[in-house]
N, C-alpha and C positions, 0 to 999 in steps of 0.2 A: 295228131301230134305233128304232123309233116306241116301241116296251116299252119300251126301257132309258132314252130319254127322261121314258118317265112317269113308269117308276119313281124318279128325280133328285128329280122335282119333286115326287114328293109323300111322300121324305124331307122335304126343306127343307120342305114344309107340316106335319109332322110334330115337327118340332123346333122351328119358329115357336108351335104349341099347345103344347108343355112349356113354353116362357118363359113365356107367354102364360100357362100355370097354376100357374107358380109365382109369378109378379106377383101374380096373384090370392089367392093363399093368405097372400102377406107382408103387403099391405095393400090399400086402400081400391081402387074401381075405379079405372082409370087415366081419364086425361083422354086425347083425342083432338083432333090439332089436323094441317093438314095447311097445305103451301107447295110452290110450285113449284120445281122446280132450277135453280139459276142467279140464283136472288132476289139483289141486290145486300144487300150487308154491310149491316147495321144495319135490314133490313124488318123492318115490322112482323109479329108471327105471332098475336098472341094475349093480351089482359090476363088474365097467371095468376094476380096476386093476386084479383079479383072473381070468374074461376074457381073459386078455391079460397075463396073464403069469408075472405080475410085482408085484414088492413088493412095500407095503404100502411108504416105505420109499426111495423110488427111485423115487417116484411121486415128491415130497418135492423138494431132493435135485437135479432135475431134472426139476425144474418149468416147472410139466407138465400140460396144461390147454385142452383145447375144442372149436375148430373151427368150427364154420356154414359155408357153403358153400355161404349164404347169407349174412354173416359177421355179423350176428345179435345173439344176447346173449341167445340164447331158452334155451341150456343144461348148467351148470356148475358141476364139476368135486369135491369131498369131499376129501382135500388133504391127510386128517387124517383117512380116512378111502376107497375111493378109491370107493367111490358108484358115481355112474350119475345118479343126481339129477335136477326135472324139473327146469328150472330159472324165467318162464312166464307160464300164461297158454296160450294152441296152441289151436289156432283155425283153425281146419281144411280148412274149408271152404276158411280162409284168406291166409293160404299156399299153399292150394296147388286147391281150384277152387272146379271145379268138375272131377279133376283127380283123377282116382282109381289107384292102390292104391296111398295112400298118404307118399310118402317117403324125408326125411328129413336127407339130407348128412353132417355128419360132421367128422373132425378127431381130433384127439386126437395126439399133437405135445409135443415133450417130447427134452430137449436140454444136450447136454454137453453127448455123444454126439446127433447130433440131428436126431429124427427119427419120424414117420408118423406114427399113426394108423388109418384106416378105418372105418368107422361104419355107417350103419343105423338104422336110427330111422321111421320106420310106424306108423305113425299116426290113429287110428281107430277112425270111427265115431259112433258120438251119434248119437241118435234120437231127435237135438235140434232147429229143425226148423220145420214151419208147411208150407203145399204147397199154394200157393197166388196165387192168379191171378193179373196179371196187371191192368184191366181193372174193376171196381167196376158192370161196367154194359155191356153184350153183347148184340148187337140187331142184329138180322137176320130177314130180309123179304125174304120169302115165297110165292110164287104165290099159288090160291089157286085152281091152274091147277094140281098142283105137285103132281104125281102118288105115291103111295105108295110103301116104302122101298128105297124112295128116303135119300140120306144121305146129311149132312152137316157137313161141317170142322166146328169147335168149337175150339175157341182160349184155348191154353193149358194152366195150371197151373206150376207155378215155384216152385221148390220144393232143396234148398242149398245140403241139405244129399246125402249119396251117397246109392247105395248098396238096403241092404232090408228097411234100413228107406228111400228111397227115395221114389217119387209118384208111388202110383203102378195102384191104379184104380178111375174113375169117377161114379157117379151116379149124377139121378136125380129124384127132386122132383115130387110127384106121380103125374100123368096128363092122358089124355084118347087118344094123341096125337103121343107122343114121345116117345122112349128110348132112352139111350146112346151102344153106340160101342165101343169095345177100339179098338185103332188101332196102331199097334205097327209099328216104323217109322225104326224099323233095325239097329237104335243106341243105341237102352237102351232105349230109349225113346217112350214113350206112348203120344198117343192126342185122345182125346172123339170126336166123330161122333155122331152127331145129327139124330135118323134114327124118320120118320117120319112114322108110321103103322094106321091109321087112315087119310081121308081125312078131308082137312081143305076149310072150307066156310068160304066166306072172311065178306058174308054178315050173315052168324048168329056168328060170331067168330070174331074181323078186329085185335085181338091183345089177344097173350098168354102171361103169366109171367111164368118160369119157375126160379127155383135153381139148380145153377150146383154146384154138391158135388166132392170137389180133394180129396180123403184118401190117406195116404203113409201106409207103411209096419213097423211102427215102434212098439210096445209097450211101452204103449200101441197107439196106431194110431192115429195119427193128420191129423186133414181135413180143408179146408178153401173154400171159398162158391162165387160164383159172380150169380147175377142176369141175368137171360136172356129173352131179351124181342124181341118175335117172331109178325111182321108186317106180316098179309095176306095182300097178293097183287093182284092186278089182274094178269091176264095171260101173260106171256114176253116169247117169246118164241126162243129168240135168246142170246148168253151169250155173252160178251166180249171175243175176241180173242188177243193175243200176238203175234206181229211177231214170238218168237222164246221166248224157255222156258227158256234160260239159259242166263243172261247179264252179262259180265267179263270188271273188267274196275282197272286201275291202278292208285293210288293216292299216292303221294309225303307227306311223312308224318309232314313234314312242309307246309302244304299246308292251309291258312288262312283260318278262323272260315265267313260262309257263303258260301263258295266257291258252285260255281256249279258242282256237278260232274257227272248225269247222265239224260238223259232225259226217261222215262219208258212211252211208246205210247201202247194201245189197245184199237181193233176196234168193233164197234156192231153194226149191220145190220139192228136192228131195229131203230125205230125213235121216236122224240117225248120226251117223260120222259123215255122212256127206253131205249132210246139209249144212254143218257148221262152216262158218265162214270166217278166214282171218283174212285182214288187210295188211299190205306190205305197200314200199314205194316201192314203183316198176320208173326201171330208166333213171333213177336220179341223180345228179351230180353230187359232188361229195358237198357242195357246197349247200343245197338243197337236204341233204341227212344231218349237215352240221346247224342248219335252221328251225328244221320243224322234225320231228317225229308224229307220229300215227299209234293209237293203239290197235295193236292185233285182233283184238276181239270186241271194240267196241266200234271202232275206226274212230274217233274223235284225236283231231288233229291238234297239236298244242306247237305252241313257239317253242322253241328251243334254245337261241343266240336273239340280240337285239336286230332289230331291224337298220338297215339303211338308207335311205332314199335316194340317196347321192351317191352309192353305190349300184344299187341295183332299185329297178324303180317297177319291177314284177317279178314275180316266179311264176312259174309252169311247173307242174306238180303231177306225174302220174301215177295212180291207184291202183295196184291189182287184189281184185278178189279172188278167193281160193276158196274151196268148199273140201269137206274131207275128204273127196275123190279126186282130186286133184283137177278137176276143171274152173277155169278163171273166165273173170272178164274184169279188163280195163278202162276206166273214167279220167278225165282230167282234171286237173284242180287249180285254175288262176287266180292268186293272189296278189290284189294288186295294191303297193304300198303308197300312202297317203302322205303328202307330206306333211314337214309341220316345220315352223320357224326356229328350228336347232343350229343354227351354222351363223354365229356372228360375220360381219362383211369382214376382208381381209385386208389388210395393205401393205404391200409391197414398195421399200422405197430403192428408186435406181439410182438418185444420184441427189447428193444435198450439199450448199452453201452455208457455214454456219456462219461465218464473219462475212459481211458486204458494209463497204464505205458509206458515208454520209451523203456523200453529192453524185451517189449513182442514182439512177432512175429506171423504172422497169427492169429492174435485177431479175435473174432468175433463180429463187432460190429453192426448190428441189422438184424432183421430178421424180412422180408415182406412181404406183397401177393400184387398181380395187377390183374384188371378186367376191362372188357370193357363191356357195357351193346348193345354197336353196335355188328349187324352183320357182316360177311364176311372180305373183308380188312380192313372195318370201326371197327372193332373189334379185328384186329392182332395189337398186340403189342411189342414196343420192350424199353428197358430199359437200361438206361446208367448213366453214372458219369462223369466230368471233367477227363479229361485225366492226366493231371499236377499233380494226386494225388497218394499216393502211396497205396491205395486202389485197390480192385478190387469185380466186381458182379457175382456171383455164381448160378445157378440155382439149388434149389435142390428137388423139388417135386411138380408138377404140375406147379401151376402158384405160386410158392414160390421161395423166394430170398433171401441171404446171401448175406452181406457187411462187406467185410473182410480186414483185414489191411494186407499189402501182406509180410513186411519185418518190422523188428524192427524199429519204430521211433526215434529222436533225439528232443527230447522237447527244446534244446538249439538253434535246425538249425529253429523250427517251435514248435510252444506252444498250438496251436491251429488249427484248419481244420474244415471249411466251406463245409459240400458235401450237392450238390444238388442231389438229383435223381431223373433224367427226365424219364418220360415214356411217348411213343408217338406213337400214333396209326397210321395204313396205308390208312386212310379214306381221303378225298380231301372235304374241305382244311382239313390239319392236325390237330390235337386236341391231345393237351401233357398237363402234370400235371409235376407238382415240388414240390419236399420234402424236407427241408431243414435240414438238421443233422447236429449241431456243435457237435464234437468230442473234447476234451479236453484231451491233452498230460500230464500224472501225473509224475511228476521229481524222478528223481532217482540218487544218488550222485557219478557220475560218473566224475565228473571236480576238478581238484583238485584249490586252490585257483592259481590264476597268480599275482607277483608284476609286475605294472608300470615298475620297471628297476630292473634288475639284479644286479646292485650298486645302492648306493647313495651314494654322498660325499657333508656332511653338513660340515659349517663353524661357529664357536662362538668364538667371542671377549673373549679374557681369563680375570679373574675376574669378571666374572660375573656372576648374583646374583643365588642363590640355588633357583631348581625348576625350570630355563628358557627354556622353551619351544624353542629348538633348532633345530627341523623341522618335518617332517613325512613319512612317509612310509607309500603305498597305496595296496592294493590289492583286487584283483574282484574277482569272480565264477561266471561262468554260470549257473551254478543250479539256484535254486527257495527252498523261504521257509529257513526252518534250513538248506539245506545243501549249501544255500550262503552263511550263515551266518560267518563274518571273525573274529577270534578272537588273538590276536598280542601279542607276547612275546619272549622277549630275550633269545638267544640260547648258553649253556657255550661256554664260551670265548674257541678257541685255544690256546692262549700262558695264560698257566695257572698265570703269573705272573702279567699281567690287571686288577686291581680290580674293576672290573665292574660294580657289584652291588652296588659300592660306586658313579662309574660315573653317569650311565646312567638309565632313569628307560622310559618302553614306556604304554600308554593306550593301553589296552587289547584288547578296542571296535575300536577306531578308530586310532591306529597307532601312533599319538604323541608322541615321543622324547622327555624329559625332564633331562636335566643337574642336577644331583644332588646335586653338590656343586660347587665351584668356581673353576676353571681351572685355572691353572699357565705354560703361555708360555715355560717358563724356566725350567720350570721341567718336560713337557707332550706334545711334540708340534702335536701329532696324536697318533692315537687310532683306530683297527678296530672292529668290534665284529658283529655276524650273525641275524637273525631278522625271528622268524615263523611266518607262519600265517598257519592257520586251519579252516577248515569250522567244521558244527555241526552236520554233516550227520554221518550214522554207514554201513560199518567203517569210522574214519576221515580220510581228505586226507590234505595232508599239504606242502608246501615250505614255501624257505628260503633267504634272499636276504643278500646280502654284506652291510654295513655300513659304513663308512670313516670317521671320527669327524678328522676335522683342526681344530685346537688351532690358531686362531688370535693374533699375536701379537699386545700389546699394549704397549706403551711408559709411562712404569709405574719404567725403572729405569734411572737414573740419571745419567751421566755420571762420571765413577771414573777413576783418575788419578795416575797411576804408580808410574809416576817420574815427578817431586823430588817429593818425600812425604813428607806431611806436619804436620804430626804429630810425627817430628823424634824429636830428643832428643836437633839437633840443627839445624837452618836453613842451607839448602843450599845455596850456595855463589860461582857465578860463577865467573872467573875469563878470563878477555879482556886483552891485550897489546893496548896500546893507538896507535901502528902501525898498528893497523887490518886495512885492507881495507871493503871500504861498501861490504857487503853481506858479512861478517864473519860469520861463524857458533858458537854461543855463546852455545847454549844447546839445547836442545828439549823436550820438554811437551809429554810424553808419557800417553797417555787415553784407556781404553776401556768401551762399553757398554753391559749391557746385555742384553739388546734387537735386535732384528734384524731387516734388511732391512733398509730402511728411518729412523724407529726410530733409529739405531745404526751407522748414517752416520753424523760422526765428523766435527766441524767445529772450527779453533782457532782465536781469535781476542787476541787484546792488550787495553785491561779493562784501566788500570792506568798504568801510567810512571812518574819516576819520572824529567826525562827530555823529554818530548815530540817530536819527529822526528827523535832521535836519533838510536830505536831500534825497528824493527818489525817482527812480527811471521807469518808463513808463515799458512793462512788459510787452508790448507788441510791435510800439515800431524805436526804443529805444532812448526816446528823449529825457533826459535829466532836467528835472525840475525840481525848485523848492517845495519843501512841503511844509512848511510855515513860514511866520514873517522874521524876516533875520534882526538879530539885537547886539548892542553892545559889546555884551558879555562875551556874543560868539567869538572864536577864532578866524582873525584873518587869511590861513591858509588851508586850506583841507587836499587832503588825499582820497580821492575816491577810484576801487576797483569795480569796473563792471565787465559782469560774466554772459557772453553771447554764448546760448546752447541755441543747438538744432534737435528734430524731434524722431531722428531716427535710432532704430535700436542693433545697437546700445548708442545712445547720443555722445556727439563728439561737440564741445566748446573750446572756445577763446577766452582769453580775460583783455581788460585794455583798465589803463589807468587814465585818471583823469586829476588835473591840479587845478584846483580853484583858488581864484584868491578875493578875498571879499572888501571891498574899498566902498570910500563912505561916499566917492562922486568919481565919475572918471575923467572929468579933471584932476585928483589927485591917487593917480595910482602911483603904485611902488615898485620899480627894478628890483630887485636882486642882483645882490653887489657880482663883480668877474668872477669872484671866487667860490659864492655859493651855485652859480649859474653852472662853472666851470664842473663843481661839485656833483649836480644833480644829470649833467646831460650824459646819458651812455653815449658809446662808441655807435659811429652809422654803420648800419650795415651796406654791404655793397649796392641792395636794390636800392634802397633812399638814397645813396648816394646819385645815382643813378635815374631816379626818380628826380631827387633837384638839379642836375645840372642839367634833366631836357624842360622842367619850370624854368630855369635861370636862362634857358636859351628864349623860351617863348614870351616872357614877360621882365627881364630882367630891369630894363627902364624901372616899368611900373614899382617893381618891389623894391627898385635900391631905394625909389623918391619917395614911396613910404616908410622905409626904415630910414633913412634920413631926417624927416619930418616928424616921425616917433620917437628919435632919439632927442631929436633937439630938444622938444616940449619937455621929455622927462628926466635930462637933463638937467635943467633947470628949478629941479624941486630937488637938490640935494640932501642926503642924509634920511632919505624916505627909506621906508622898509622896501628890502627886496621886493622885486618882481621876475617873476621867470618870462620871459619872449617866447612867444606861439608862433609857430615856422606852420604857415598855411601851404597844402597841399595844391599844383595845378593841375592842369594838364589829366588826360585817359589812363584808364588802369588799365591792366592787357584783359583781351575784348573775353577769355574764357573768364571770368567771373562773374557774365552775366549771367543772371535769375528771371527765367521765364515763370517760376510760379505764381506769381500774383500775391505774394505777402507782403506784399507792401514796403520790404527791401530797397536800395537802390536799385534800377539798372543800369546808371551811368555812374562816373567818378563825380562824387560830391563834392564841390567847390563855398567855400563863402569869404563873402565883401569884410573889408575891414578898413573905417574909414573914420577918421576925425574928424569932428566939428569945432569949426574955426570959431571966434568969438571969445568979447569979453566974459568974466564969471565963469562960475562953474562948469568945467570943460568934461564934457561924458562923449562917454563913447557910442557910437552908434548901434542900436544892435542890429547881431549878428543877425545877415540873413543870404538863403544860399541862394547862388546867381541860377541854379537850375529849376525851370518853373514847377515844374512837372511833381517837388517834393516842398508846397508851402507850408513856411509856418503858421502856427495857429495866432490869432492876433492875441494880443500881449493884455490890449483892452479886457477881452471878454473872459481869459484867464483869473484879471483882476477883480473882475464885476463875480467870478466866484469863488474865487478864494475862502471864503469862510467853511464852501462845500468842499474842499480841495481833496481833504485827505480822504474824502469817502469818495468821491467820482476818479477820481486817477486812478489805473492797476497799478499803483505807484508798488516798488519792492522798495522798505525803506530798510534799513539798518542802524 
C-alpha cells in the first residue's frame, strides 16, 4: 500500500511539471504570490500592477481582468488601484484535495494590444479540520493463543489538512493489554498498530473497550476518537490466504451503477467457524465506500456511484479477509477507470464586439478560451468558423482565441453576420459545442444618394390650377439611419433667364413637384431645370437628376380669322361674273389658331346662304366657290355665313360673313347708293381702326390712286344697283397668331391685288390673286375644264 501510494503522488508531481513547462514555453515567468485559506472576501494578496511593471491607468484603458485556469472567479483585479484582491474564500481542501502544495493558476489578460501575464497563487493551510475516523466503532477479534508483541492493523483516521496540521500521531486509552505503534506507510502517511504486550484470556477477559485517540500537528492540536472493541477468541491457528496480493482490473467509466466488476476469493485451511471467511474494505476512504461495495461472503465487488474519469482517473482498493477466528490477510484491488468521450469541449468567452463599423479592417471581434475535461484524443480539440465568412480564428496563447474580421466590411453588401464557433474534439463519437456570435455591421456614409432615372420628363395640361402636384422624383441610399436619409431641392437654373422659383417648387422630404401657378401653352411650351438630393451623413454626399416640364396644349383659343375682317370700316363684297363656271374661285376665308396640333386643325363649312346650293367652301383650306353655273334667275346679291371650327375638345369656332354680288361683266358693276353703304357698315372696332391707319401709313398713295380710279369708272354708270366697297387688308397681323401645325392655314397676313383693266368694251375685273407666293390659287382654267365633276370632287359644304 506504501508503493501505490507513492506512486499517486508522484504522478500528480509529474503532471504539475508539464503545466508548469508549458506556462513556460507560452510566456514570461509566472509571478508567485501565496494566501492563506479562508482569507475573508476582498483581502488583500498582492499589487499586480507594480508587479508587473504596469501603470494604474493602463489596467483601465486596457480592460485588464484575471483568468483561472478553472474558469472560476477566485481573484478579481482593483482597476483603480492595481491590487489582487480575494473574490471568495478558497478552500483548500476543495482546490486542490490533498495536493501539496496547493497552487492556483491564473493570468492576468490585458487587450488593445493583447497580452498574457502569469501567476501563481499558493494556497496555505489552516489547521481547520479535525482527524475522523470513518467508522464510529472498531472490532477486532483476537485469539487468546496470541503471543505477545503480536500487532494489529487499526483502521486509520481521516485527517483534510495537509503538512504539520495533518494527522501526525494515535494514542490510546489507558489499559493493561495494548499500546499503539505508528507505522509510517512511506507516503506521508501514518496508521496505528495495535501491539498487544500482555496475554489475553479469553475466559477471565471475552471482550475489551478500548479508545483510539487521532491527534494532528496543528495548534493548537485537534484529535477525534473511535471506539474499539477487541473479541477474545479461541485459538485459529490458520489465517486466510490470497491467491496473489495485487488484483488490476479495468472499468469503462460509463459503465452502469451495480455493475459487477471483480470477484476477491481467499482460502483458509482451517474449518468450521474459522474457516469461514468474510470480506471487508480495509483503509478505505469514504469516497472509496461511497463507490464500490464488496460482499461479505462472496467478495464480488460491484459499482456503487458512477464512475468519473475526469475526477479520479484510479482507485486503490484494500481487502481484508477474516476467517471466523478472527485471523486476516490483506490484498489490493486497482481499479483503473477507462475513459470515454462524455465531456463536450467548452467555451469560455472573455471578451466580445457585437457592433464594428464598415470601414474598419482586422477588427477584433472576441476573444475565447476552449477546454476539454476528456483525456488523450477525447480531449484534443480543434476549432473552426463557416468558411463563407470574412472572418478568421487566431490562436494566441495557450488554449486562447481571437476572432477577427479579416478585411473591411460593406454593411450595404451584408448588415449583419451570423458566426458560429464550432469546437470539436478527436474522441469517437465526436462531441462539438457551438457558440453563436451575431456581429452587427455599423453604417458609415459612404453611398451617395442614387435617382430612379437620370431624366424625368413630366407633362401638365397648361392652365392649370397653382400648387398642382405635377409628379415626383425618387431617390434611394444604401446607407442606414441619417446617412439614407433623402432630402430634395432645386438646383439654379442654367439659363439664367427661367424663372423658376415662380414655376416650380419640390417637397424636401419626398420629392414632389408642385406647379406654382398656371402655365400657358403659348407662351412656355417646355422648361428644364436640375433636381438634388442629399442624404444627412457628415460629409453630405449628394446628386442631381434632369427635369423636363411639357406644357400640354389645350384648346383654350378660338379660332381667328384673317380675311375678310369683320370689324373693318365697311363690309367686304365679293364680286362673281354670272359666266363663272361651277367651281369658280369667289374668295377664301383665311384663319389661324393658337393652339397646336388637333386643337389648331381647321375645319370650314357654309353656316348660312342666302341661296342655298348655289355656293360652297371647301372644308380644309376654306376657299368659296361656286357650285354650279350661275343664271338669270339667280339674285344679284347674297349673304353668305362661313363657320371656322377647330378640332379640339370641346371645339371652339368663329363665323365671318361674306357679301357677294353677281354682275353680268365687271365692266358693269353696281355701287350701292351712300345710304345703303352707310346702312350696312358696322362701327370699327379700335384694332381695325388701328389696323388701317398703319395700311394707310404704308401704302396710302397706292390706295387713294385706286380709289380714285374706281370711283371715277363707276361713277359714270349712273343709276346702277348698289354695290358695297371692299376695304383690302395690308400690312402683318401681330406675329402670336402664327401656326406652326402644317394645316395648311396661313402663316403670314394674307394680302390680295386688286386691279382694273384699262380698255375699250367690256371692262372686268382682274381676278383676285394674293401677292403672298407661298398660298397659290388653283388656276381658274383647269377648275373650268371640271366643272361638270364639281359637285362631287369639291368637300364642298353647300347650304
Amino acid at each position: 500500500m506504501e508503493i501505490r501510494g507513492a506512486l499517486v503522488l508522484r504522478k500528480r508531481q509529474v503532471l504539475i511539471i508539464f503545466v508548469l513547462l508549458g506556462l513556460s514555453q507560452a510566456g514570461p515567468e509566472s509571478v508567485r504570490y501565496s494566501v492563506a485559506e479562508e482569507t475573508e472576501i476582498g483581502s488583500f494578496v498582492a499589487n499586480l500592477a507594480r508587479d508587473l511593471g504596469l501603470g494604474v491607468e493602463e489596467l483601465s484603458s486596457r480592460e485588464a481582468r484575471v483568468v483561472c485556469d478553472d474558469n472560476e472567479k477566485h481573484l478579481h483585479i482593483d482597476l483603480l488601484t492595481g491590487d489582487l484582491l480575494v473574490n471568495e474564500k478558497l478552500d483548500r481542501e476543495e482546490l486542490c484535495d490533498s495536493t501539496e502544495p496547493c497552487v492556483l493558476h491564473f493570468q492576468m489578460v490585458l487587450e488593445n494590444p493583447l497580452q498574457f501575464f502569469r501567476a501563481e497563487l499558493h494556497i496555505k493551510d489552516i489547521n481547520d479540520h479535525s482527524p475522523t475516523f470513518l467508522d464510529k466503532e472498531i472490532v477486532i477479534k483476537i485469539s487468546e493463543s496470541t503471543i505477545i508483541g503480536t500487532t494489529f492493523l487499526m483502521e486509520s483516521a481521516q485527517d483534510l489538512d495537509v503538512g504539520s496540521n495533518s494527522l501526525q500521531n494515535y494514542t490510546v486509552s489507558p489499559n493493561s493489554h495494548f499500546h499503539i505503534k505508528i507505522q509510517d506507510s512511506g507516503d506521508g502517511k501514518i496508521y496505528p498498530e495495535l501491539v498487544l504486550h500482555r496475554a489475553l484470556d479469553h475466559e477471565e477477559e471475552p471482550e475489551l473497550r478500548l479508545t483510539l485517540i487521532a491527534l494532528d500537528g496543528g495548534s493548537p492540536p485537534r484529535s477525534g476518537t473511535t471506539l474499539v472493541l477487541i473479541k477474545v477468541l479461541d485459538i485459529n491457528d490458520n489465517a486466510p490466504e490470497f491467491p496473489q496480493r495485487l488484483y488490476e482490473v479495468q472499468v469503462l467509466e460509463d459503465t452502469p451503477v451495480g455493475s459487477w466488476i471483480i470477484t476477491i476469493s481467499a482460502k483458509d485451511l482451517d474449518a468450521g467457524n474459522y474457516g469461514k471467511i468474510s470480506y471487508t474494505f480495509f483503509h478505505a476512504s469514504e469516497d472509496i465506500r461511497k463507490t464500490f461495495e464488496i460482499n461479505p461472503l462472496s467478495g464480488e465487488v460491484h459499482l456503487r456511484s458512477h464512475l468519473d474519469f475526469e475526477a479520479i482517473q484510479s482507485h486503490i482498493i484494500n481487502i481484508q479477509a477474516t476467517d471466523g477466528g478472527g485471523l486476516s490477510e490483506e490484498c489490493t484491488l486497482l481499479v483503473k477507470v477507462i475513459d470515454i468521450n462524455d465531456n463536450p469541449p467548452e467555451v469560455t468567452m472573455s471578451s466580445i464586439t457585437k457592433i464594428i463599423p464598415e470601414n474598419a479592417s482586422e477588427t477584433l471581434v472576441a476573444l475565447f478560451s476552449v477546454r476539454d475535461q476528456d483525456a488523450g484524443e477525447n480531449g484534443r480539440v480543434v476549432c473552426s468558423i463557416q468558411d463563407d465568412l470574412p472572418f478568421f480564428l487566431k490562436r494566441t496563447f495557450k488554449n486562447f482565441f481571437t476572432l477577427v474580421a479579416e478585411k473591411a466590411l460593406d454593411r450595404e453588401e451584408r448588415a449583419e453576420y451570423n458566426i458560429t464557433i464550432t469546437v470539436t474534439d478527436m474522441g469517437t463519437p465526436t462531441l462539438k459545442t457551438e457558440h453563436n456570435i451575431t456581429v452587427l455591421v455599423s453604417d458609415v456614409n459612404d453611398n451617395a444618394p442614387a435617382f430612379t432615372q437620370t431624366s424625368y420628363t413630366l407633362s401638365v395640361r397648361e392652365n392649370n390650377s397653382p400648387a398642382l402636384h405635377i409628379g415626383s422624383v425618387r431617390a434611394t441610399d444604401r446607407d442606414a439611419g441619417a446617412n439614407a436619409q433623402v432630402t430634395y431641392s432645386l438646383l439654379p437654373p442654367l439659363d439664367a433667364h427661367v424663372p423658376l422659383a415662380s414655376l416650380v417648387s419640390i417637397n424636401p422630404d419626398n420629392g414632389h413637384l408642385f406647379a406654382l401657378r398656371s402655365l400657358d401653352y403659348e407662351a412656355l411650351r417646355a422648361f428644364e431645370f436640375r433636381v438634388g438630393a442629399a442624404d444627412r451623413g457628415s460629409p453630405a454626399l449628394s446628386s442631381q437628376a434632369l427635369v423636363r416640364v411639357l406644357v400640354v396644349d389645350d384648346n383654350d383659343n378660338a379660332p381667328f380669322v384673317l380675311y375678310p375682317l369683320q370689324n373693318a370700316s365697311a363690309p367686304c363684297t365679293e364680286l362673281v361674273p354670272r359666266a363663272a363656271e361651277a367651281g369658280y374661285l369667289v374668295t377664301k376665308v383665311v384663319a389661324v389658331d393658337g393652339d397646336s396640333g388637333q386643337n389648331a386643325w381647321l375645319s370650314y363649312q357654309l353656316l348660312k346662304a342666302t341661296e342655298p346650293g348655289l355656293f360652297g367652301v371647301w372644308a380644309h383650306n376654306g376657299e368659296v366657290r361656286t357650285a354650279r353655273l350661275l343664271s338669270e334667275r339667280d339674285a344679284a346679291k347674297h349673304r353668305l355665313v362661313v363657320l371656322v371650327k377647330d378640332n379640339g375638345e370641346p371645339p371652339l369656332s368663329a363665323s365671318v360673313t361674306l357679301h357677294v354680288l353677281l354682275v353680268d361683266g365687271f365692266s358693269q358693276p353696281y355701287l350701292p347708293a351712300p345710304e345703303a353703304a352707310a346702312a350696312d357698315a358696322a362701327p370699327a372696332a379700335p384694332l381695325t381702326v388701328y389696323l388701317v391707319v398703319a395700311l394707310a401709313s404704308v401704302s396710302s398713295l397706292f390706295v387713294f390712286s385706286v380709289l380714285v380710279f374706281v370711283a371715277v369708272r363707276l361713277c359714270r354708270r349712273g343709276g346702277a344697283a348698289s354695290v358695297g366697297r371692299c376695304s383690302v387688308p395690308e400690312g402683318h397681323f401681330p406675329g402670336h397668331l402664327v401656326d406652326v401645325s402644317g394645316t395648311g392655314t396661313l402663316s403670314q397676313s394674307y394680302q390680295y391685288e386688286v386691279c382694273l383693266m384699262g380698255g375699250t368694251g367690256t371692262n372686268e375685273f382682274k381676278f383676285l390673286k394674293p401677292i403672298i407666293p407661298n398660298l397659290p390659287v388653283q388656276d381658274t382654267g383647269r377648275h373650268i375644264g371640271e366643272n361638270e365633276n364639281f359637285r362631287n370632287s369639291f368637300g364642298f359644304n353647300i347650304q
